[in-house]
PDB file with one MODEL, atoms N, CA, C and O in Angstrom:
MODEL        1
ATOM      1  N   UNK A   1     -38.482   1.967 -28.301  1.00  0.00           N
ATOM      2  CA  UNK A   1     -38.346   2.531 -26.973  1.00  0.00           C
ATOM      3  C   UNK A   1     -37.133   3.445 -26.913  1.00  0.00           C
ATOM      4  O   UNK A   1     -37.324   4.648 -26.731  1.00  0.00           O
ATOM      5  N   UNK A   2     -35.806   2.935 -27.061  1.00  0.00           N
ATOM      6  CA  UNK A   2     -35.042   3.863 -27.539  1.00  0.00           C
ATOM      7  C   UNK A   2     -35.189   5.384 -28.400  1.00  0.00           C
ATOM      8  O   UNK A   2     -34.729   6.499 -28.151  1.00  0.00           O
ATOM      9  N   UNK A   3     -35.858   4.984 -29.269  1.00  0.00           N
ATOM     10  CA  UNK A   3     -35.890   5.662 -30.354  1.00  0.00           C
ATOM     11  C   UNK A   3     -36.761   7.064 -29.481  1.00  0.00           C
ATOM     12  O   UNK A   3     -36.637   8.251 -29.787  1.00  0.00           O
ATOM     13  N   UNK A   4     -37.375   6.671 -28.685  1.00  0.00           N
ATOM     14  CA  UNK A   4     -38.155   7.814 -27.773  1.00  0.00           C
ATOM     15  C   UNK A   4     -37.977   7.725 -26.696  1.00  0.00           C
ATOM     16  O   UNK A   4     -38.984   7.776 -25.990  1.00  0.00           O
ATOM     17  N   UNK A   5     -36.844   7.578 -26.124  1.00  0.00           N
ATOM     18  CA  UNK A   5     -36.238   8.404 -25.215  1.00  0.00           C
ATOM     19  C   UNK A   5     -34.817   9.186 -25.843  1.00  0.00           C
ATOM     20  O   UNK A   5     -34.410  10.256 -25.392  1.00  0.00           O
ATOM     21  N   UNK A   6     -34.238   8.533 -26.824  1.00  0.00           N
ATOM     22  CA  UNK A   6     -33.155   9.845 -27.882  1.00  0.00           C
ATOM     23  C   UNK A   6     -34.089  11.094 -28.010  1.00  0.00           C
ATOM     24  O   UNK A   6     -33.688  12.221 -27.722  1.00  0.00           O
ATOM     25  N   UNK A   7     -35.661  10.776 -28.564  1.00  0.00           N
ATOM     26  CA  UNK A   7     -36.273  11.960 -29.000  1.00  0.00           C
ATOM     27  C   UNK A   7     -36.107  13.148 -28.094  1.00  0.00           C
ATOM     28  O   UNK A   7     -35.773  14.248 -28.534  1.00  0.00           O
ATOM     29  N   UNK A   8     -36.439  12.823 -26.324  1.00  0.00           N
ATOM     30  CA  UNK A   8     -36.752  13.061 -25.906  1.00  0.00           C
ATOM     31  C   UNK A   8     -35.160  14.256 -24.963  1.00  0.00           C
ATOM     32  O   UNK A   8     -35.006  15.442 -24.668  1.00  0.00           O
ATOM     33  N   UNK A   9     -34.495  13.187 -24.867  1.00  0.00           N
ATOM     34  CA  UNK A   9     -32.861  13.648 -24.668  1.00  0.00           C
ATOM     35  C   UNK A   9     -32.223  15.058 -25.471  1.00  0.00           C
ATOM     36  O   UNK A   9     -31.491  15.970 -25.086  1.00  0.00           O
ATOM     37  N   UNK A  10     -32.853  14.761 -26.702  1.00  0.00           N
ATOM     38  CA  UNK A  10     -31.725  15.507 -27.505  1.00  0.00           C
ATOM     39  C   UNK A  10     -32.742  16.775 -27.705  1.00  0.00           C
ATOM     40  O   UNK A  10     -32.369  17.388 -28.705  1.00  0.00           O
ATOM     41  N   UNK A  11     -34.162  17.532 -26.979  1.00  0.00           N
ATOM     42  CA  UNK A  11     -34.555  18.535 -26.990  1.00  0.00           C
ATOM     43  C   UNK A  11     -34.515  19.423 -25.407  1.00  0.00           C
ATOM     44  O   UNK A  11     -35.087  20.467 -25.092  1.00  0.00           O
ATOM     45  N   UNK A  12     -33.498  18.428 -24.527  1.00  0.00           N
ATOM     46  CA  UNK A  12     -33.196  18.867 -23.349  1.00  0.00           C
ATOM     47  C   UNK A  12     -31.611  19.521 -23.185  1.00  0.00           C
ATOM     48  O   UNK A  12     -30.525  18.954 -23.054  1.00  0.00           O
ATOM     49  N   UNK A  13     -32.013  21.092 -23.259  1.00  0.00           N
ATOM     50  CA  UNK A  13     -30.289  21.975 -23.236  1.00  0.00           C
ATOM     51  C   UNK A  13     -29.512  21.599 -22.221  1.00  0.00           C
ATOM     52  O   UNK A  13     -29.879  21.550 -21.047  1.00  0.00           O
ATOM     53  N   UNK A  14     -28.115  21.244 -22.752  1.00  0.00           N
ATOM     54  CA  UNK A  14     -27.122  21.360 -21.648  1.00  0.00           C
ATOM     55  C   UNK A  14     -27.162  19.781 -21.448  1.00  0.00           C
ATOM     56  O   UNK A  14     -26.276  19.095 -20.939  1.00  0.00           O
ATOM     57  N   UNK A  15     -28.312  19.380 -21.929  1.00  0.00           N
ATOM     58  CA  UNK A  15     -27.784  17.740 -21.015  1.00  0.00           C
ATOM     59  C   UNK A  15     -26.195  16.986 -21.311  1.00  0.00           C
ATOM     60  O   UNK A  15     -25.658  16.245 -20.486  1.00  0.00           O
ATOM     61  N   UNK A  16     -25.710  17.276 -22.393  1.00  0.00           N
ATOM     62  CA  UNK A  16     -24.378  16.814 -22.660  1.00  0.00           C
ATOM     63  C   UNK A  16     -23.087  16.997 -21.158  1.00  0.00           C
ATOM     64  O   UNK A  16     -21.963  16.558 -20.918  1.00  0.00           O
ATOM     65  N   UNK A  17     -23.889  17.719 -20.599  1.00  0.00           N
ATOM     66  CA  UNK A  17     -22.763  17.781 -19.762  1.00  0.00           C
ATOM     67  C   UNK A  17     -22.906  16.950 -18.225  1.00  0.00           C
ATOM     68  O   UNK A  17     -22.026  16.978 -17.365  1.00  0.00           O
ATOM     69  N   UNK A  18     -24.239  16.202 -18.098  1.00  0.00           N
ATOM     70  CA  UNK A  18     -24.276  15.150 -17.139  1.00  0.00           C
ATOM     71  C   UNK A  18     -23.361  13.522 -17.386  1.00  0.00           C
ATOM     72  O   UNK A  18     -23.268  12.513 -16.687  1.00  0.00           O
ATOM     73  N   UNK A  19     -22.912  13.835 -18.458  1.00  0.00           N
ATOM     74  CA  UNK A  19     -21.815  12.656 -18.678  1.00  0.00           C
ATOM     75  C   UNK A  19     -20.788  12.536 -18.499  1.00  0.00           C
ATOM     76  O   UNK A  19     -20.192  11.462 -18.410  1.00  0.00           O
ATOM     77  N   UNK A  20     -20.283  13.752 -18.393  1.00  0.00           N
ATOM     78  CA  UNK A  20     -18.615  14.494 -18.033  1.00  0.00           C
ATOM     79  C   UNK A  20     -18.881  14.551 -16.522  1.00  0.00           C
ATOM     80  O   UNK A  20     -17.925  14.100 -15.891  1.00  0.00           O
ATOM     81  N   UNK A  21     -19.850  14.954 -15.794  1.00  0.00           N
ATOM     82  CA  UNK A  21     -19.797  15.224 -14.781  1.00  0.00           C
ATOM     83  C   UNK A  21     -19.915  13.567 -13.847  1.00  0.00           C
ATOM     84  O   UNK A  21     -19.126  13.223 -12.967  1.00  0.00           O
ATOM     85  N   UNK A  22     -20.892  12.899 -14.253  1.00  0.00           N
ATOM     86  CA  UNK A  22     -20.855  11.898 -14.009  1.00  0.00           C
ATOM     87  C   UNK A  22     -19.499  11.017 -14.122  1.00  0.00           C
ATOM     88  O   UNK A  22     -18.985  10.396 -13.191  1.00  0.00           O
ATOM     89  N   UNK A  23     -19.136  11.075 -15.151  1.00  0.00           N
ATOM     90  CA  UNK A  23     -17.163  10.816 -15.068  1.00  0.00           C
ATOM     91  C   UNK A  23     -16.116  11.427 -14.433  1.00  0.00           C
ATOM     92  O   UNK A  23     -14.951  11.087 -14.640  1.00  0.00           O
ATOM     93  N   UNK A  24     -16.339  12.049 -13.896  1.00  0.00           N
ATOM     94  CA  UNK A  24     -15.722  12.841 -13.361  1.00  0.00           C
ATOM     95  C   UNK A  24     -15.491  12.422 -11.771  1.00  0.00           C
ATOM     96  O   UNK A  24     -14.494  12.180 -11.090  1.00  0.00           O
ATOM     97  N   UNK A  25     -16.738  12.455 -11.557  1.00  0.00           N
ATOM     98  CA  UNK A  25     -17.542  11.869 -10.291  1.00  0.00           C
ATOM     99  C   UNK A  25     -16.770  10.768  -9.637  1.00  0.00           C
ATOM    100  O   UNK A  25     -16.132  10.675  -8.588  1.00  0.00           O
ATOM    101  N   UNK A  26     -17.101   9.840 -10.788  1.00  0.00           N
ATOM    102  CA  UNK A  26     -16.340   8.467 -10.651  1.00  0.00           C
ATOM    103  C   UNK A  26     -14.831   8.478 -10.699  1.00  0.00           C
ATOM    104  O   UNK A  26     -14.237   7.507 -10.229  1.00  0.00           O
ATOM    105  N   UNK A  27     -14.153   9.484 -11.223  1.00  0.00           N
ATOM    106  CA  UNK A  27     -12.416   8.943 -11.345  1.00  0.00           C
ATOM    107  C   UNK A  27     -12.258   9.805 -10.265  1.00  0.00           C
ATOM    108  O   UNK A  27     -11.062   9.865  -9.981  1.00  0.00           O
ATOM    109  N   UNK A  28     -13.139  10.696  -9.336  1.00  0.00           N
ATOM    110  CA  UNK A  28     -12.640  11.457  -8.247  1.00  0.00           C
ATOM    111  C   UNK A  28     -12.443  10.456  -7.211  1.00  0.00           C
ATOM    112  O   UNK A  28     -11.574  10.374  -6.343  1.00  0.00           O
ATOM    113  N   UNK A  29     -13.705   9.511  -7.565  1.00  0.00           N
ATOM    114  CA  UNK A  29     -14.241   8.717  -6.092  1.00  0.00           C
ATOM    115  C   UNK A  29     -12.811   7.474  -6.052  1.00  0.00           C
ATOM    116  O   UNK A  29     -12.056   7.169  -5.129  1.00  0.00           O
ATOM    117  N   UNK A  30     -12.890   7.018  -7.404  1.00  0.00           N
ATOM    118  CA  UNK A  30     -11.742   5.802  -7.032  1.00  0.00           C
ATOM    119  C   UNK A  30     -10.680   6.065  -7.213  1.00  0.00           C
ATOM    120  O   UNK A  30     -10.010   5.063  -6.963  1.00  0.00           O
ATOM    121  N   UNK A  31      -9.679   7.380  -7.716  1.00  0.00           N
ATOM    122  CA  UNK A  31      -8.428   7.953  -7.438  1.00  0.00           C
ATOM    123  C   UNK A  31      -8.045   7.940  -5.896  1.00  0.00           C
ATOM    124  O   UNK A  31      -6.991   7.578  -5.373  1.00  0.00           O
ATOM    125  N   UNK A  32      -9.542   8.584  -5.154  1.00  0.00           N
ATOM    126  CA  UNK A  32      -8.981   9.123  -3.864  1.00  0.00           C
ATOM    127  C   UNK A  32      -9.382   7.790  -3.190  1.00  0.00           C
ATOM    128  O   UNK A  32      -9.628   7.813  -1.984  1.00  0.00           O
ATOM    129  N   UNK A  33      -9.434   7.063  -3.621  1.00  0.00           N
ATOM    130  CA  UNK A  33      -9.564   5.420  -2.832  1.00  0.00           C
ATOM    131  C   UNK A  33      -8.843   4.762  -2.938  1.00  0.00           C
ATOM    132  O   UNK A  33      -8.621   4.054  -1.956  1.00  0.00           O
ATOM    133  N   UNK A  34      -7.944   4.538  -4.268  1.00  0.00           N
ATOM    134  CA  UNK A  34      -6.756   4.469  -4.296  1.00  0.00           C
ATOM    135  C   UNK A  34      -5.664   4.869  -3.368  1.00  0.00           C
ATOM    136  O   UNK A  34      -4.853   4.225  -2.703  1.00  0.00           O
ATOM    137  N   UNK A  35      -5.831   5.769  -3.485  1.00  0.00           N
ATOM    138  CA  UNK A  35      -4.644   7.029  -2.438  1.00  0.00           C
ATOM    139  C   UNK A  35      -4.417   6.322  -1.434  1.00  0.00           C
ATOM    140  O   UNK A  35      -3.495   5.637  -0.992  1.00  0.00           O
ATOM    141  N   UNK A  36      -6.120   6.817  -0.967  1.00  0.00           N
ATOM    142  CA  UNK A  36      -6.606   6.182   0.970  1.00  0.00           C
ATOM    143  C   UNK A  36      -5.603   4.817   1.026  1.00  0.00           C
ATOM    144  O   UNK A  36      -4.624   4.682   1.760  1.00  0.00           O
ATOM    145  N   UNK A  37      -6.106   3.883   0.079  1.00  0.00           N
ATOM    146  CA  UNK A  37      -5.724   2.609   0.206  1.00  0.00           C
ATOM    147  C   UNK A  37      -3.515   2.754   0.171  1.00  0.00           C
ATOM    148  O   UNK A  37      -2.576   2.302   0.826  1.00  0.00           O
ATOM    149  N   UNK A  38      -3.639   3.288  -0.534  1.00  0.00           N
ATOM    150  CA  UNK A  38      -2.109   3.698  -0.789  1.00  0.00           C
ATOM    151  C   UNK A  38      -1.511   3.689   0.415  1.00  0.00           C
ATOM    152  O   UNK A  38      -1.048   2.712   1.004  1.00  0.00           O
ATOM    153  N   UNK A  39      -1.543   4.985   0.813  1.00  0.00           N
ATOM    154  CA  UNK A  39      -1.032   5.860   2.043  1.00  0.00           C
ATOM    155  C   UNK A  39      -1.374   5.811   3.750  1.00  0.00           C
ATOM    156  O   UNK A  39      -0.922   6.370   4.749  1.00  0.00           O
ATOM    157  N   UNK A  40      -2.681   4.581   3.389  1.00  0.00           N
ATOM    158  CA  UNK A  40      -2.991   3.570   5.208  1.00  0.00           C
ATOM    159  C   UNK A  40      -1.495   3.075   5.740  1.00  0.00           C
ATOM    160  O   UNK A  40      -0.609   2.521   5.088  1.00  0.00           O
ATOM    161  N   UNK A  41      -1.507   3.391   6.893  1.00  0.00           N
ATOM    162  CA  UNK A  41      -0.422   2.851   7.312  1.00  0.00           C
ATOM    163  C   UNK A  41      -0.649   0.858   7.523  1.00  0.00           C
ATOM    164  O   UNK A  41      -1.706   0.334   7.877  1.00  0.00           O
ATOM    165  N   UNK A  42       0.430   0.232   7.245  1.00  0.00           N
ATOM    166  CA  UNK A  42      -0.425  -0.963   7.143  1.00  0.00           C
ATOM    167  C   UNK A  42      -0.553  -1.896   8.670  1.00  0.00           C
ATOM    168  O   UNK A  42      -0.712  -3.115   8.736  1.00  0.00           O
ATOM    169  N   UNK A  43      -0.493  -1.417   9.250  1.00  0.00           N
ATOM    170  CA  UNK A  43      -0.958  -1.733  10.881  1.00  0.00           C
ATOM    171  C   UNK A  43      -2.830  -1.687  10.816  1.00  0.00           C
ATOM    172  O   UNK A  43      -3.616  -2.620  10.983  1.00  0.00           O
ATOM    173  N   UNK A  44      -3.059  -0.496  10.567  1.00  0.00           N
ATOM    174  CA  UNK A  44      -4.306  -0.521  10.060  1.00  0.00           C
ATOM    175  C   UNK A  44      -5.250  -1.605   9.712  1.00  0.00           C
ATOM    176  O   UNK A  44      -6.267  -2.048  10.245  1.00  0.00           O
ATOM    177  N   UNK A  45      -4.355  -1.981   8.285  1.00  0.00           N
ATOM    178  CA  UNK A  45      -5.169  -2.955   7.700  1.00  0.00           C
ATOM    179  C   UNK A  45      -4.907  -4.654   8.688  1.00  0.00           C
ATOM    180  O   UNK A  45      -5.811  -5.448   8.945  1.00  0.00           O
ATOM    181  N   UNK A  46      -4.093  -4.741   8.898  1.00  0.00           N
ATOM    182  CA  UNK A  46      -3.577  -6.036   9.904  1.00  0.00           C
ATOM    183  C   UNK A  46      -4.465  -6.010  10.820  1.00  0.00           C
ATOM    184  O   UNK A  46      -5.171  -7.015  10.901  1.00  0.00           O
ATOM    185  N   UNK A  47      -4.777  -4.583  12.037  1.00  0.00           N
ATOM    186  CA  UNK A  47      -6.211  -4.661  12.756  1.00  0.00           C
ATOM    187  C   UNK A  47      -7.319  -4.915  12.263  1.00  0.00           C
ATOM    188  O   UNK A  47      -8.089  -5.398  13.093  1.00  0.00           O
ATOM    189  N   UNK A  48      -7.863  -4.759  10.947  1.00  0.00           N
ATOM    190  CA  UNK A  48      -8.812  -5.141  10.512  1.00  0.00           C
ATOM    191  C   UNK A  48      -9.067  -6.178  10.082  1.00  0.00           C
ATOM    192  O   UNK A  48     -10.148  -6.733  10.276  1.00  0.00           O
ATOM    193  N   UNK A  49      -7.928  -6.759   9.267  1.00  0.00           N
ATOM    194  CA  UNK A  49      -8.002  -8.340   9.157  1.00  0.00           C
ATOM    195  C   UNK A  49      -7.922  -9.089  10.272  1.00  0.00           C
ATOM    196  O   UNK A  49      -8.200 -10.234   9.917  1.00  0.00           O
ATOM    197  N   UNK A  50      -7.724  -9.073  11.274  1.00  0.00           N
ATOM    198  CA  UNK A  50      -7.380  -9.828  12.541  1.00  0.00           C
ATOM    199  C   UNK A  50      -8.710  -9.643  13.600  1.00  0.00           C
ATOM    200  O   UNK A  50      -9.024 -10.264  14.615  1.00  0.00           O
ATOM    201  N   UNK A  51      -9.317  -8.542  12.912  1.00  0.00           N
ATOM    202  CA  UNK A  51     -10.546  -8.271  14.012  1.00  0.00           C
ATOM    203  C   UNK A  51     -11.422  -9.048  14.388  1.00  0.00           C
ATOM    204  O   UNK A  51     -12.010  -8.938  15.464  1.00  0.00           O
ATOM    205  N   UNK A  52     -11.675 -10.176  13.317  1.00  0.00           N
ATOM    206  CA  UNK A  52     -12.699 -11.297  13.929  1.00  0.00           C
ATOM    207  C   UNK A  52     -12.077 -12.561  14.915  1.00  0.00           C
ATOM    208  O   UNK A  52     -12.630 -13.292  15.737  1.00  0.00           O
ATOM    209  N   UNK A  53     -10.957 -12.484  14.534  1.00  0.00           N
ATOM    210  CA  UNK A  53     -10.159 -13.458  14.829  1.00  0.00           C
ATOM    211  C   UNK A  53      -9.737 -12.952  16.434  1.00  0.00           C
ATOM    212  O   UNK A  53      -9.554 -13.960  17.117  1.00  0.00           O
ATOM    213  N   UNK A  54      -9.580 -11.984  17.041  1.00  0.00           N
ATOM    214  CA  UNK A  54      -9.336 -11.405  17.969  1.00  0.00           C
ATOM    215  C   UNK A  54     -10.236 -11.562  19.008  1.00  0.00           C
ATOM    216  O   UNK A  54      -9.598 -11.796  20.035  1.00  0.00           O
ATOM    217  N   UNK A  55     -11.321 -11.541  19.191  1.00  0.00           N
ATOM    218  CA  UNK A  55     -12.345 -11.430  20.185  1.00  0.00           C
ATOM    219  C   UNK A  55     -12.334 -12.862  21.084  1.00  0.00           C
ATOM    220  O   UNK A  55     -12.168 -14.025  20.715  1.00  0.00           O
ATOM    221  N   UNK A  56     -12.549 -12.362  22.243  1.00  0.00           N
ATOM    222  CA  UNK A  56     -12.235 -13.110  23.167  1.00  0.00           C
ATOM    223  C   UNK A  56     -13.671 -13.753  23.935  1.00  0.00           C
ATOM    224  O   UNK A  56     -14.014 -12.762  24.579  1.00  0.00           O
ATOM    225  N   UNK A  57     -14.451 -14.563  24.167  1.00  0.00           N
ATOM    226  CA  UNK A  57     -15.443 -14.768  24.857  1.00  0.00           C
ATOM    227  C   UNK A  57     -16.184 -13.532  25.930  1.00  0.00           C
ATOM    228  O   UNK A  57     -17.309 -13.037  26.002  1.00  0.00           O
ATOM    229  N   UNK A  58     -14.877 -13.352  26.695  1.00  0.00           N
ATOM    230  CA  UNK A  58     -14.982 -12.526  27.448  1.00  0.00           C
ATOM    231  C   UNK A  58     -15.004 -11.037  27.114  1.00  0.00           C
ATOM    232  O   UNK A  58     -14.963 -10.230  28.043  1.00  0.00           O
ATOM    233  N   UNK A  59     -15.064 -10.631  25.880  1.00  0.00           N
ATOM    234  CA  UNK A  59     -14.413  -8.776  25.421  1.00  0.00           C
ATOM    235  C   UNK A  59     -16.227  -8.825  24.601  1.00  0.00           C
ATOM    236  O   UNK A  59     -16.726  -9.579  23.766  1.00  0.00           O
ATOM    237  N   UNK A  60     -16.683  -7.785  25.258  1.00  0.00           N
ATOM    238  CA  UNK A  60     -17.988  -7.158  25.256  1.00  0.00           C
ATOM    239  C   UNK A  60     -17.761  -6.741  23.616  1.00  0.00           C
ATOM    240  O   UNK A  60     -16.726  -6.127  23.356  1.00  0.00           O
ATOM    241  N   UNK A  61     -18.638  -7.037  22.581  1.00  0.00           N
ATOM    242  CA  UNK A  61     -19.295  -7.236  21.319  1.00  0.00           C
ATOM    243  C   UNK A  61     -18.793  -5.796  20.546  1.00  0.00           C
ATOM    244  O   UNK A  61     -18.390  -5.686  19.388  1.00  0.00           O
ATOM    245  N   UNK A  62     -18.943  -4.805  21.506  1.00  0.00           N
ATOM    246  CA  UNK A  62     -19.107  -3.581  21.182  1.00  0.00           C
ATOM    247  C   UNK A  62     -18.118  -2.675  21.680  1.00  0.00           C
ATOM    248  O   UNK A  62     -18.255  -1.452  21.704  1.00  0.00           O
ATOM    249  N   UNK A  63     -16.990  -3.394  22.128  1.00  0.00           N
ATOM    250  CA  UNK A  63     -15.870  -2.757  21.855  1.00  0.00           C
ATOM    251  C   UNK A  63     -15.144  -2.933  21.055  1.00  0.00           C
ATOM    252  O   UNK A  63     -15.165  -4.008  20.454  1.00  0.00           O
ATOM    253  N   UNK A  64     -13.878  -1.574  20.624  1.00  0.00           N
ATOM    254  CA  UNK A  64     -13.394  -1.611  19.453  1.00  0.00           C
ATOM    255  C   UNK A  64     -11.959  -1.719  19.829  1.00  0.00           C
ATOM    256  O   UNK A  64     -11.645  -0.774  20.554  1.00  0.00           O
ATOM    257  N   UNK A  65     -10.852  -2.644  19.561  1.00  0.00           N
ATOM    258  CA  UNK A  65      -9.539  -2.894  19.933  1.00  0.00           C
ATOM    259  C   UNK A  65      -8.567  -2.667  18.993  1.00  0.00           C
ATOM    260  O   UNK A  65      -7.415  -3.001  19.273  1.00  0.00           O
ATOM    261  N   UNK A  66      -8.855  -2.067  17.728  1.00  0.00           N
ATOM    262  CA  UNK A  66      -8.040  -1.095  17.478  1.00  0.00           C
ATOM    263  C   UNK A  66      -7.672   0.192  17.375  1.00  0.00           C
ATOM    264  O   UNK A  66      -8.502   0.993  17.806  1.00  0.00           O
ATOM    265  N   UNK A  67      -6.718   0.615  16.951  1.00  0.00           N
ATOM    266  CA  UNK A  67      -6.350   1.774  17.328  1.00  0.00           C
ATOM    267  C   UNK A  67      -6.776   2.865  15.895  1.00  0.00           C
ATOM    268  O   UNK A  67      -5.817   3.202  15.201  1.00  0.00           O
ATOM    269  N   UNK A  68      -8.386   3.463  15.427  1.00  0.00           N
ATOM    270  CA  UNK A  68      -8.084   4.389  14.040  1.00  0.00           C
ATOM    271  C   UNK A  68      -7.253   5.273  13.588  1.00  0.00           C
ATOM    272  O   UNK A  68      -6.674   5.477  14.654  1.00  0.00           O
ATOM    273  N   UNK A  69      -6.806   5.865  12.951  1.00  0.00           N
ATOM    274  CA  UNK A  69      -5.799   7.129  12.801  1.00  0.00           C
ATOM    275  C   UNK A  69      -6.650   7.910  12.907  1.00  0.00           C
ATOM    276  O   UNK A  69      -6.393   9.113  12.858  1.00  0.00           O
TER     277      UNK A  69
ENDMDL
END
């Protein structure tokens, strides 16, 4: 099975470069998630951890009580 799909790969031009791009892809996506995560102010994250814990019987489902940047 392998053996025919290599066949099949290696008479398709240019494909060498869906692997770089595909890597690429990926160290863009979790660098800048990093960052994000970096550079949140951490009030942020404290509203979000606290968000379940917060709701009051009375505070309608579908409101939002913190503050986003």
């Amino acid at each position: 099975m392998l053996k025919f799909v290599k066949q099949h790969m290696d008479s398709i031009i240019g494909i060498e470069i869906y692997p770089m791009i595909s890597l690429l892809i990926f160290f863009i996506f979790f660098t800048t998630l990093i960052l994000w995560a970096f550079y949140t102010k951490k009030e942020f994250f404290n509203g979000i951890a606290n968000l379940p814990l917060d709701e009051d019987e009375t505070t309608p489902k579908t409101g939002n009580k913190i503050n986003l940047p």
